[in-house]
N, CA, C and O atoms as a printed pandas DataFrame, in Angstrom:
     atom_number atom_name residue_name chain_id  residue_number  x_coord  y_coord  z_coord
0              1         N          UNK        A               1    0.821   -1.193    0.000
1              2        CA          UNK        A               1    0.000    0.000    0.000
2              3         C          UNK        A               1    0.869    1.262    0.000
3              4         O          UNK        A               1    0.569    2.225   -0.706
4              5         N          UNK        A               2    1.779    1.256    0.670
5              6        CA          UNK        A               2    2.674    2.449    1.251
6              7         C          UNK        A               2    3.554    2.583   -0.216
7              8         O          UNK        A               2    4.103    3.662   -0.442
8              9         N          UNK        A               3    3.688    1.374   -1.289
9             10        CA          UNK        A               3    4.149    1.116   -2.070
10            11         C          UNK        A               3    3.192    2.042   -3.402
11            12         O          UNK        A               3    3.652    2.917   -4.136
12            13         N          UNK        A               4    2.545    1.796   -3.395
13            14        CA          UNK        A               4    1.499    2.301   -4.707
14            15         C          UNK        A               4    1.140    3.469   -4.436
15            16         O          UNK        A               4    0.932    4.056   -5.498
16            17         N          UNK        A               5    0.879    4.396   -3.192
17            18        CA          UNK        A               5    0.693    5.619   -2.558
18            19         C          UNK        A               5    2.443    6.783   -2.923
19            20         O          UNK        A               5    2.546    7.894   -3.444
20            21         N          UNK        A               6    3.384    5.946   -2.417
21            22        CA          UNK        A               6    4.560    6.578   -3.233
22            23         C          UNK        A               6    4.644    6.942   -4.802
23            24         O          UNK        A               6    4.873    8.059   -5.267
24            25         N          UNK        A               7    4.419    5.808   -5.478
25            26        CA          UNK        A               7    4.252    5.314   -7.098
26            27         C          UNK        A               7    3.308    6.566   -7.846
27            28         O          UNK        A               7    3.347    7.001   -8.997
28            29         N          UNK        A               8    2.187    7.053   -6.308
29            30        CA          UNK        A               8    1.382    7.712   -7.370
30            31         C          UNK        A               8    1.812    9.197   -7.036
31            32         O          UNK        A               8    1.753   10.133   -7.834
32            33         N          UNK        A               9    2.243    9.260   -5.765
33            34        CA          UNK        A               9    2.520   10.653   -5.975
34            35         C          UNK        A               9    3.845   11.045   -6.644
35            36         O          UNK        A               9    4.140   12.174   -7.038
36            37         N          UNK        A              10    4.458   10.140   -6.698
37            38        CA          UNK        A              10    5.792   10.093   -7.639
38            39         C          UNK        A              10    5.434   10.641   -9.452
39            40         O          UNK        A              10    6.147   11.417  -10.087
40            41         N          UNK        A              11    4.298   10.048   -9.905
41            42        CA          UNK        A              11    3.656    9.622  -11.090
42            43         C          UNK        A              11    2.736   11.570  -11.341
43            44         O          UNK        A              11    2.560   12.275  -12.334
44            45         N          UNK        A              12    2.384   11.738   -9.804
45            46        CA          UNK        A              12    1.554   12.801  -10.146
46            47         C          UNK        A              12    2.592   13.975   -9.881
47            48         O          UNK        A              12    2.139   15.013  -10.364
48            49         N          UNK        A              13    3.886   14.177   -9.252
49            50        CA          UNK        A              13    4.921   14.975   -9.351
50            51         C          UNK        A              13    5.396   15.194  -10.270
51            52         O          UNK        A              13    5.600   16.363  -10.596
52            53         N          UNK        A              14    5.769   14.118  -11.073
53            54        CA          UNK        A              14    5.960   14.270  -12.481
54            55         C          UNK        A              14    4.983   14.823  -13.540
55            56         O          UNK        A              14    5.363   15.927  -13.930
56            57         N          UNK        A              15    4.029   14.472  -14.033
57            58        CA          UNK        A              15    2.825   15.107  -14.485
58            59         C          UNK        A              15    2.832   16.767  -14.308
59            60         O          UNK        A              15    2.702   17.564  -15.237
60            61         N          UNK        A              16    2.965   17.012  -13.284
61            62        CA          UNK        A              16    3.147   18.669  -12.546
62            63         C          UNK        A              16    4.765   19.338  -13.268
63            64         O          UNK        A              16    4.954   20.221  -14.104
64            65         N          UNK        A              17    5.413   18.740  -12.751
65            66        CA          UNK        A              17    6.522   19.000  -13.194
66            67         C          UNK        A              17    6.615   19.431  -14.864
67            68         O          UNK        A              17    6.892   20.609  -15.088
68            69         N          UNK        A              18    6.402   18.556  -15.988
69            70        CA          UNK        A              18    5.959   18.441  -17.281
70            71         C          UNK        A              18    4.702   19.706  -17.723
71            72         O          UNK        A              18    4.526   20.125  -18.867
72            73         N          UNK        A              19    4.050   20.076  -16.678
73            74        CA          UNK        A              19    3.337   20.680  -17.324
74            75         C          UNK        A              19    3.753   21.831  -17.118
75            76         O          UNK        A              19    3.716   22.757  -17.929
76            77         N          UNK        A              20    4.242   21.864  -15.855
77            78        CA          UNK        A              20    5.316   23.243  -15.932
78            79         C          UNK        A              20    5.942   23.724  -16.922
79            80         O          UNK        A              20    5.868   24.904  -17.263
80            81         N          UNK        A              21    6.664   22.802  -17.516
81            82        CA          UNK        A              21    7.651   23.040  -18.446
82            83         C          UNK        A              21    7.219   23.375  -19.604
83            84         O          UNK        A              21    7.685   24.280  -20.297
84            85         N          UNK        A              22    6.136   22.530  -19.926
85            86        CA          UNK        A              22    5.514   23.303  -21.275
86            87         C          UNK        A              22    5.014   24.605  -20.676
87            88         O          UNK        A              22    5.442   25.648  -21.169
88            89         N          UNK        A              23    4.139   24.659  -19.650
89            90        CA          UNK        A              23    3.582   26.248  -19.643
90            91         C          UNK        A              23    4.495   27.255  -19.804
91            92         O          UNK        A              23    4.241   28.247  -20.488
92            93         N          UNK        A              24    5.633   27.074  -19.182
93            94        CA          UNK        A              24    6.907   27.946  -19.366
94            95         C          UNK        A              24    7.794   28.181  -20.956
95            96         O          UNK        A              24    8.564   29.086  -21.277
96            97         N          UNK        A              25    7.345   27.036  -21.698
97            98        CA          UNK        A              25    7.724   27.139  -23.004
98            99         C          UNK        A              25    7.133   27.821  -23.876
99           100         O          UNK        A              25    7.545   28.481  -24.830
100          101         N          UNK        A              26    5.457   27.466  -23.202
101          102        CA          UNK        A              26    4.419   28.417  -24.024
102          103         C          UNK        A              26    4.577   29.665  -23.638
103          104         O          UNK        A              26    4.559   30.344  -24.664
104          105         N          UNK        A              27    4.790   30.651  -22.279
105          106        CA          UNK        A              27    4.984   31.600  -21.986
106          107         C          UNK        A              27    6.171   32.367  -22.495
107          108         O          UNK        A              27    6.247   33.593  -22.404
108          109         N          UNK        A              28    7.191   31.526  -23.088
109          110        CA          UNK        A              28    8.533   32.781  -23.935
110          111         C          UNK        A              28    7.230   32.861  -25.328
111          112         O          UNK        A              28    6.525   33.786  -25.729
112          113         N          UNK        A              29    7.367   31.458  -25.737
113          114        CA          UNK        A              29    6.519   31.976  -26.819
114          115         C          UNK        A              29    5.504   32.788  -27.156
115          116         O          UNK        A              29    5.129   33.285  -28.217
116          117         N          UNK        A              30    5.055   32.830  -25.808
117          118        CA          UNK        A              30    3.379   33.809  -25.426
118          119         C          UNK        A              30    4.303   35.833  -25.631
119          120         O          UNK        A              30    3.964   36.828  -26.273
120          121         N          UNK        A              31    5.373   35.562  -24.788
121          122        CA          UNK        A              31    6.000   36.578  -24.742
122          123         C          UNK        A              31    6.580   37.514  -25.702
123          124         O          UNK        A              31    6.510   38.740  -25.625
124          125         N          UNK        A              32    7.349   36.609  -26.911
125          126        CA          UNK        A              32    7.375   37.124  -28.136
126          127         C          UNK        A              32    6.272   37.049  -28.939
127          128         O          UNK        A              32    6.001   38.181  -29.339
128          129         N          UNK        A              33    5.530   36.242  -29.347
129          130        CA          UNK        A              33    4.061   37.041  -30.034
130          131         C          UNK        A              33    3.521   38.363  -29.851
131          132         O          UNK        A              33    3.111   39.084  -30.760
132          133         N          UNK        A              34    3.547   38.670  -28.483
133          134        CA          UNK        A              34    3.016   39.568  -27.567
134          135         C          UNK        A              34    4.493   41.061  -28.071
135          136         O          UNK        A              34    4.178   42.245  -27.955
136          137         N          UNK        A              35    5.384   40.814  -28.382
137          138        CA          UNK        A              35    6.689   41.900  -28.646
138          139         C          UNK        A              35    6.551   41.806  -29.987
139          140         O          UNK        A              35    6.613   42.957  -30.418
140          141         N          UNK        A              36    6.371   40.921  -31.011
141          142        CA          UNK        A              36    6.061   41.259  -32.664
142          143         C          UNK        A              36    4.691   42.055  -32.081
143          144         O          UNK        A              36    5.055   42.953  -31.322
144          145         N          UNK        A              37    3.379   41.998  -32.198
145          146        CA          UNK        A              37    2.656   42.603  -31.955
146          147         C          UNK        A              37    2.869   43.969  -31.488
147          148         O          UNK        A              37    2.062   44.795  -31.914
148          149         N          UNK        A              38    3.868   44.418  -30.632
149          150        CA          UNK        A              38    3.688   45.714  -30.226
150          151         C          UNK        A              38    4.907   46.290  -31.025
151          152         O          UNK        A              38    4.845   47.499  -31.249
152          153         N          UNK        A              39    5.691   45.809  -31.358
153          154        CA          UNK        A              39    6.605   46.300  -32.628
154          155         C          UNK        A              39    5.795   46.362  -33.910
155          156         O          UNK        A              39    6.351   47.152  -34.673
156          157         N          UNK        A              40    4.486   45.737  -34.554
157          158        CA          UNK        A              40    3.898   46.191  -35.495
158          159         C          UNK        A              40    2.757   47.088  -35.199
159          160         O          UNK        A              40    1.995   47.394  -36.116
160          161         N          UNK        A              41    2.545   47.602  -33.819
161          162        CA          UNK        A              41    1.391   48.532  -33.292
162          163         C          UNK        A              41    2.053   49.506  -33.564
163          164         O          UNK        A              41    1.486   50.415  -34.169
164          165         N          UNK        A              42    3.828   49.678  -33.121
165          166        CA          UNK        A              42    4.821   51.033  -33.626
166          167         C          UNK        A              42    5.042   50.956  -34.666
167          168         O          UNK        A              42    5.938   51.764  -34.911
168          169         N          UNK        A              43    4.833   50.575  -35.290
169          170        CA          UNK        A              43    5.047   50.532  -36.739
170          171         C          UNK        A              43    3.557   51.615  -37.285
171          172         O          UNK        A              43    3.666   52.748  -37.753
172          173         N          UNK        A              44    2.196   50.830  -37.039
173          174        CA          UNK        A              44    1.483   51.246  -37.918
174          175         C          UNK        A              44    0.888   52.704  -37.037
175          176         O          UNK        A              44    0.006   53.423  -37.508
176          177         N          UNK        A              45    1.568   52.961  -35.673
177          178        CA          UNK        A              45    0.688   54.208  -35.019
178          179         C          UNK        A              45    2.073   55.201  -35.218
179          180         O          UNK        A              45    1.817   56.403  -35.154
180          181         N          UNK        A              46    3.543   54.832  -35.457
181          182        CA          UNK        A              46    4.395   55.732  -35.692
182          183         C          UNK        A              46    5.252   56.197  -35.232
183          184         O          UNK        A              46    5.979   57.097  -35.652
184          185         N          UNK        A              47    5.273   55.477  -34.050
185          186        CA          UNK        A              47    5.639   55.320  -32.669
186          187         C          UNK        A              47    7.449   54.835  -32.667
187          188         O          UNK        A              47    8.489   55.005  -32.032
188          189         N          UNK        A              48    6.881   54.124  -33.888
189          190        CA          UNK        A              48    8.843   53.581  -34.399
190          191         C          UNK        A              48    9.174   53.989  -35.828
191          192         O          UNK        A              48    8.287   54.059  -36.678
192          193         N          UNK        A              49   10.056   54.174  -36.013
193          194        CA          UNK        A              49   10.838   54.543  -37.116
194          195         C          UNK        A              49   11.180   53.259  -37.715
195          196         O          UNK        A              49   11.183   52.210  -37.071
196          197         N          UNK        A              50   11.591   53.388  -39.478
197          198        CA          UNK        A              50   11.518   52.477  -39.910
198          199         C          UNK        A              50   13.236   51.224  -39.182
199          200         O          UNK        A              50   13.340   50.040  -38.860
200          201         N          UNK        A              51   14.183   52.391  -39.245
201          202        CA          UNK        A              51   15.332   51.565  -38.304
202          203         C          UNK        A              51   15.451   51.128  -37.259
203          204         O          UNK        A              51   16.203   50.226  -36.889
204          205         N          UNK        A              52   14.306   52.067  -36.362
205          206        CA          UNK        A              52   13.962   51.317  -34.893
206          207         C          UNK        A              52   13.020   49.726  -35.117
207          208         O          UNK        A              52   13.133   48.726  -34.409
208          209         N          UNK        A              53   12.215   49.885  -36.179
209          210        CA          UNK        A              53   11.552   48.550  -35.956
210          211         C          UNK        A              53   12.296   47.549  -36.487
211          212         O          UNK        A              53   12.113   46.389  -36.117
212          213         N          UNK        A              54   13.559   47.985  -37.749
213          214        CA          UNK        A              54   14.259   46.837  -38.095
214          215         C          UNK        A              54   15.402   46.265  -36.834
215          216         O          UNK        A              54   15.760   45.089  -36.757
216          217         N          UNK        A              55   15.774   47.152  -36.080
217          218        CA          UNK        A              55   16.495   46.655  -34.817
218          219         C          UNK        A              55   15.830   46.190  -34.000
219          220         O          UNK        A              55   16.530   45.457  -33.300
220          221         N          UNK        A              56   14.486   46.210  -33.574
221          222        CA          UNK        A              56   13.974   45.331  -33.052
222          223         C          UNK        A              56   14.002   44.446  -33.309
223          224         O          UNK        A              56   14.564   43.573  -32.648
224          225         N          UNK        A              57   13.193   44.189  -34.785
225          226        CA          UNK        A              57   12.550   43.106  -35.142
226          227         C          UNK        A              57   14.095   41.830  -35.108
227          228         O          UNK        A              57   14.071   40.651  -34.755
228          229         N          UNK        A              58   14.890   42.380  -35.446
229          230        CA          UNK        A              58   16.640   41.764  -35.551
230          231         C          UNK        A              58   16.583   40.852  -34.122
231          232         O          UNK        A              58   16.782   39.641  -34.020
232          233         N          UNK        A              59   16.169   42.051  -32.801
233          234        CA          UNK        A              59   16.469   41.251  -31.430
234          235         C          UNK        A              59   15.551   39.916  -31.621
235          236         O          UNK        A              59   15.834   38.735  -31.419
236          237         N          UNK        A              60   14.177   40.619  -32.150
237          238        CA          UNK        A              60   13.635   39.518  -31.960
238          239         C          UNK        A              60   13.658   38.079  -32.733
239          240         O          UNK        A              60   12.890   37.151  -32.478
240          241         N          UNK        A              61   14.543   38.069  -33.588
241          242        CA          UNK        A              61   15.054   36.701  -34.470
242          243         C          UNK        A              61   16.213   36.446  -33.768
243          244         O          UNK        A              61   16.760   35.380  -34.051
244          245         N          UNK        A              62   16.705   37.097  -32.978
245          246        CA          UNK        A              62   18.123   36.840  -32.369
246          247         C          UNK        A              62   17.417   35.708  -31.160
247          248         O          UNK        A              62   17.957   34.615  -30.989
248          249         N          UNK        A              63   16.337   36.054  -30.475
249          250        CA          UNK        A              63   15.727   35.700  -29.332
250          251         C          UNK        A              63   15.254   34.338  -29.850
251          252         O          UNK        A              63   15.665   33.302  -29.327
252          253         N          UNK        A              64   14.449   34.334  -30.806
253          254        CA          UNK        A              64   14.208   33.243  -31.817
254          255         C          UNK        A              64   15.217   32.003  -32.087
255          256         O          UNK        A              64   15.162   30.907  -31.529
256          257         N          UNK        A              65   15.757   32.244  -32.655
257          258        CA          UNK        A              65   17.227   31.825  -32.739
258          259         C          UNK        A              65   17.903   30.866  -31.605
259          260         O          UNK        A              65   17.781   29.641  -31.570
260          261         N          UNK        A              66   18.688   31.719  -30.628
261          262        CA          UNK        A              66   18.573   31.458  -29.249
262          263         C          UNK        A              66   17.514   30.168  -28.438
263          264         O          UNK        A              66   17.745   28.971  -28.265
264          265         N          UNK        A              67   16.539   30.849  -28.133
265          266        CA          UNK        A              67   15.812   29.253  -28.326
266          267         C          UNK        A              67   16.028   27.823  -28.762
267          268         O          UNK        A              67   16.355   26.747  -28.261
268          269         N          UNK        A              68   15.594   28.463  -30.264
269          270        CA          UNK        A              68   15.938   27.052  -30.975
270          271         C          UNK        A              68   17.427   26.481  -30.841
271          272         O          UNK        A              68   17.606   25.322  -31.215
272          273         N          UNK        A              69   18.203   27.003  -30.478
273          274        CA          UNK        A              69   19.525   26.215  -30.026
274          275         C          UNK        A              69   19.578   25.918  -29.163
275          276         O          UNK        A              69   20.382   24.989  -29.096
276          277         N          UNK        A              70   19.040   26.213  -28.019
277          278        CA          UNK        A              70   18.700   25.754  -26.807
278          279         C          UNK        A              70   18.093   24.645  -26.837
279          280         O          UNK        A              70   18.513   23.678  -26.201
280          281         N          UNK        A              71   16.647   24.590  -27.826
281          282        CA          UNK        A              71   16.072   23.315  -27.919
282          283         C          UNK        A              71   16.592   22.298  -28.274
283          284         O          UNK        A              71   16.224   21.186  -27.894
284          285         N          UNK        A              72   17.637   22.536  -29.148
285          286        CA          UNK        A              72   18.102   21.764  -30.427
286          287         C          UNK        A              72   18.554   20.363  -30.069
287          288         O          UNK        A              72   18.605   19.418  -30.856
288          289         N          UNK        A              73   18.974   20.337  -28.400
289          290        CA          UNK        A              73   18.924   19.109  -28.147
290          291         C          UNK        A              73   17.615   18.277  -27.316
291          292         O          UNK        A              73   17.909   17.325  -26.592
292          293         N          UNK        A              74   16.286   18.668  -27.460
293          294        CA          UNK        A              74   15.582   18.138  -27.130
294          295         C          UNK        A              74   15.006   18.320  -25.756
295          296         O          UNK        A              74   13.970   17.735  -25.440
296          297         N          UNK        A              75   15.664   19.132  -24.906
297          298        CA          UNK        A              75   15.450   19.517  -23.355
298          299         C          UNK        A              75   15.854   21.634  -23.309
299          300         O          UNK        A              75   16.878   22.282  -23.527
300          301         N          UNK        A              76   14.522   21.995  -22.941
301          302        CA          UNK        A              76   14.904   23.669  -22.543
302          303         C          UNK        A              76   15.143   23.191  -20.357
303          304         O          UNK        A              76   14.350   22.849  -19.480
304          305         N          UNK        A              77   16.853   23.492  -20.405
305          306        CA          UNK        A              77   17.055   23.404  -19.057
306          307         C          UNK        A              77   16.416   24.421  -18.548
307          308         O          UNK        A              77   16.014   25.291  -19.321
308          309         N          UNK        A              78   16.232   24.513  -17.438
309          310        CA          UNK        A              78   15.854   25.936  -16.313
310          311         C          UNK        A              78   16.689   27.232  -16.305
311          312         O          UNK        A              78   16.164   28.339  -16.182
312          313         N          UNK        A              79   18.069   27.031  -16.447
313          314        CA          UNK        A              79   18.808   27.947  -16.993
314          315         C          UNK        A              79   18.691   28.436  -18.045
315          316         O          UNK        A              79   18.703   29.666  -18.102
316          317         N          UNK        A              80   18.512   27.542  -19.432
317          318        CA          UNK        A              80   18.338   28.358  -20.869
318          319         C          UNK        A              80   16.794   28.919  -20.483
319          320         O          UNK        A              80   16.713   30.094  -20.843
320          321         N          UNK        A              81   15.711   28.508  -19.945
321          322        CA          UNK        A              81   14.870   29.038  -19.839
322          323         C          UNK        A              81   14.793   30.332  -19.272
323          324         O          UNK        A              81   13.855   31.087  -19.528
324          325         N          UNK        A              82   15.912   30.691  -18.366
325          326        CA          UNK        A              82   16.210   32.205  -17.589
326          327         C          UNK        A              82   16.893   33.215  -18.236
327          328         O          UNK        A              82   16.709   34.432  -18.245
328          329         N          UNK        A              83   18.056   32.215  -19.004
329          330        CA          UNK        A              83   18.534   33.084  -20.036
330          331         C          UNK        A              83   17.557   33.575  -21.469
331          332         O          UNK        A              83   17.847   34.513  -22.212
332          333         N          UNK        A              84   16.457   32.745  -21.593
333          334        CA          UNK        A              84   15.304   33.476  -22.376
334          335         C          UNK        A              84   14.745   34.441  -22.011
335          336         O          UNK        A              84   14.542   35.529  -22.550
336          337         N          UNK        A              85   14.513   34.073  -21.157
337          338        CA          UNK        A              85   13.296   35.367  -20.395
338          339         C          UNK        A              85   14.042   36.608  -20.084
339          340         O          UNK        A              85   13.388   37.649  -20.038
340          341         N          UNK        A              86   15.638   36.659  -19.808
341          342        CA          UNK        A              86   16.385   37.842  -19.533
342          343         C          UNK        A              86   16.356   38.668  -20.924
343          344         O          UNK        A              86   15.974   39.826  -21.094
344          345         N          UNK        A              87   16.756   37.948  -21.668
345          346        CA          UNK        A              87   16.711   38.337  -23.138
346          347         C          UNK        A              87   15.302   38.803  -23.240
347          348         O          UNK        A              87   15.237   39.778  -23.988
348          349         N          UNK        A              88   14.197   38.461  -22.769
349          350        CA          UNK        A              88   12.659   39.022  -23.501
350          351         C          UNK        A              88   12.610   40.040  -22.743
351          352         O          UNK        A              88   12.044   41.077  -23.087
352          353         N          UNK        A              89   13.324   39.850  -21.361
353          354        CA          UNK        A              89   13.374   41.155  -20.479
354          355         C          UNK        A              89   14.132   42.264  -21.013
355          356         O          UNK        A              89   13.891   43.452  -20.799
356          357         N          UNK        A              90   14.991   41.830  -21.666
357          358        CA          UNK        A              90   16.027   42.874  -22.316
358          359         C          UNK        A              90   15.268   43.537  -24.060
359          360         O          UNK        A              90   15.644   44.598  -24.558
360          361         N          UNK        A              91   14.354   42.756  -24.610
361          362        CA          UNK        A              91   13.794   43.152  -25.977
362          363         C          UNK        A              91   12.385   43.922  -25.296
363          364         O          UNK        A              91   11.914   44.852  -25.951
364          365         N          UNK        A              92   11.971   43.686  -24.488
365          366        CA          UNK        A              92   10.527   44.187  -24.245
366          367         C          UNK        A              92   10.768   45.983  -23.529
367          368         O          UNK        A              92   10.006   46.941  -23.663
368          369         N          UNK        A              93   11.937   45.922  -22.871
369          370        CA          UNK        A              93   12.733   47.608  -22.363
370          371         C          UNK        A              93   12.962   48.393  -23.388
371          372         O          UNK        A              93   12.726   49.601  -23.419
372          373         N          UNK        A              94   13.618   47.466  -24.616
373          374        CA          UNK        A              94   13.990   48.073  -26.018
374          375         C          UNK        A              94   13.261   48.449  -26.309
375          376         O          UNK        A              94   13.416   49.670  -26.297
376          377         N          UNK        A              95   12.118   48.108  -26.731
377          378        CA          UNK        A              95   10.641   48.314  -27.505
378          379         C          UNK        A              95    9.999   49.079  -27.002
379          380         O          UNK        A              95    9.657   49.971  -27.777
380          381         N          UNK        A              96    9.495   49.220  -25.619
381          382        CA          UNK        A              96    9.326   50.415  -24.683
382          383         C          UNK        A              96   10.127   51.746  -25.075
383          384         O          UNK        A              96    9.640   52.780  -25.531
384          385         N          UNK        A              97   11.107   51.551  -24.867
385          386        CA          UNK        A              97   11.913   52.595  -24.965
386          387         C          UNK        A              97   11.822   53.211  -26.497
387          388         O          UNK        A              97   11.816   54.422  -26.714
388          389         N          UNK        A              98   11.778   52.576  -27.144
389          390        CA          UNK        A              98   11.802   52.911  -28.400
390          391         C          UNK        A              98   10.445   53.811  -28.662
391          392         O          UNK        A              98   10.424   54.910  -29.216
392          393         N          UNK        A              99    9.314   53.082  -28.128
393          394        CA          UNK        A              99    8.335   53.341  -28.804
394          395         C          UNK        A              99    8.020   54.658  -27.923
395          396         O          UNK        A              99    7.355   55.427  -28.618
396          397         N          UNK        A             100    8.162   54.968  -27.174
397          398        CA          UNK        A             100    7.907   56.333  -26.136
398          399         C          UNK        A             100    9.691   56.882  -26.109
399          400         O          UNK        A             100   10.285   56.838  -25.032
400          401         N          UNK        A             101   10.331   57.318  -27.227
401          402        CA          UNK        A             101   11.237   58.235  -27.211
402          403         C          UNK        A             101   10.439   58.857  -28.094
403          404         O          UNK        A             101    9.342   58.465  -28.491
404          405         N          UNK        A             102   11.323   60.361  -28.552
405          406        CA          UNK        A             102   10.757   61.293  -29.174
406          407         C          UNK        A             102   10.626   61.017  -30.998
407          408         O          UNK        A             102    9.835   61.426  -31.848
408          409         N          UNK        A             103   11.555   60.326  -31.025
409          410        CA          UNK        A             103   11.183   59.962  -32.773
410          411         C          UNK        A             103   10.241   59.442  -33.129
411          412         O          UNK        A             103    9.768   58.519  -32.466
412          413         N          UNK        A             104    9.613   59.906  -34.399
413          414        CA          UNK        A             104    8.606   59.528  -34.857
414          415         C          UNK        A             104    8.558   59.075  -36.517
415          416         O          UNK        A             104    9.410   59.529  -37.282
416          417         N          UNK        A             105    7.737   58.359  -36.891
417          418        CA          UNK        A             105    8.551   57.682  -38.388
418          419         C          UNK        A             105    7.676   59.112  -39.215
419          420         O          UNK        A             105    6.636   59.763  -39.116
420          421         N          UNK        A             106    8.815   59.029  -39.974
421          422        CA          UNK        A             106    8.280   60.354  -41.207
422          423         C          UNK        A             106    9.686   61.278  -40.900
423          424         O          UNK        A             106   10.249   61.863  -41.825
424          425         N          UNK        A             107   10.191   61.340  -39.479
425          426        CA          UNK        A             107   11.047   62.458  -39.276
426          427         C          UNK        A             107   12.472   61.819  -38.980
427          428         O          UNK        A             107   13.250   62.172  -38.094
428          429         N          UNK        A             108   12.632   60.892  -39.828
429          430        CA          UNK        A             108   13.768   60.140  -39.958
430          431         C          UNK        A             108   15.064   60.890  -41.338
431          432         O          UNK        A             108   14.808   61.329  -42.459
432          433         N          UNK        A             109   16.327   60.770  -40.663
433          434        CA          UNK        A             109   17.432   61.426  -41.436
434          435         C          UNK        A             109   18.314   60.643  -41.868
435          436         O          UNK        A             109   19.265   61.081  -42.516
């Protein structure tokens, strides 16, 4: 008994664990959808210039990128997963910043 009561919470730790991991996989991904989106909101309200959105858009294939080498062997560790999110932390400040400085597209030199 004490045997099959271990087995299952062993069985249901795991389960938890796994779903973690995808939710956390879905959440970079949730995260960059969510940064193309507001890099094409500056785009079409004006908010970015045409070189500010191509340097974005750059981080954000860099971030892309990144990932997929991370994945590439079949496991996102907890670490590459931190080093993602620093990076989305670091593209989502950019984009902010970008989009609330004073340039505006049209008044580009």
């Amino acid at each position: 008994m004490k045997t099959l009561i271990a087995t299952l919470i062993a069985a249901s730790l795991s389960a938890a664990c796994l779903a973690a991991d995808t939710a956390e996989a879905a959440g970079i991904n949730q995260r960059q959808a969510a940064q193309r989106d507001s890099i094409r909101a500056g785009i079409e309200d004006g908010s970015l210039t045409g070189r500010e959105a191509h340097r974005l858009g750059r981080q954000q294939v860099n971030l892309e990128r990144k990932e997929q080498h991370f994945r590439s062997d079949g496991e996102l560790t907890r670490r590459e997963r931190a080093k993602l999110q620093t990076t989305a932390d670091r593209n989502r400040a950019s984009i902010y910043r970008q989009r609330h400085d004073d340039q505006v597209r049209g008044n580009e030199e």
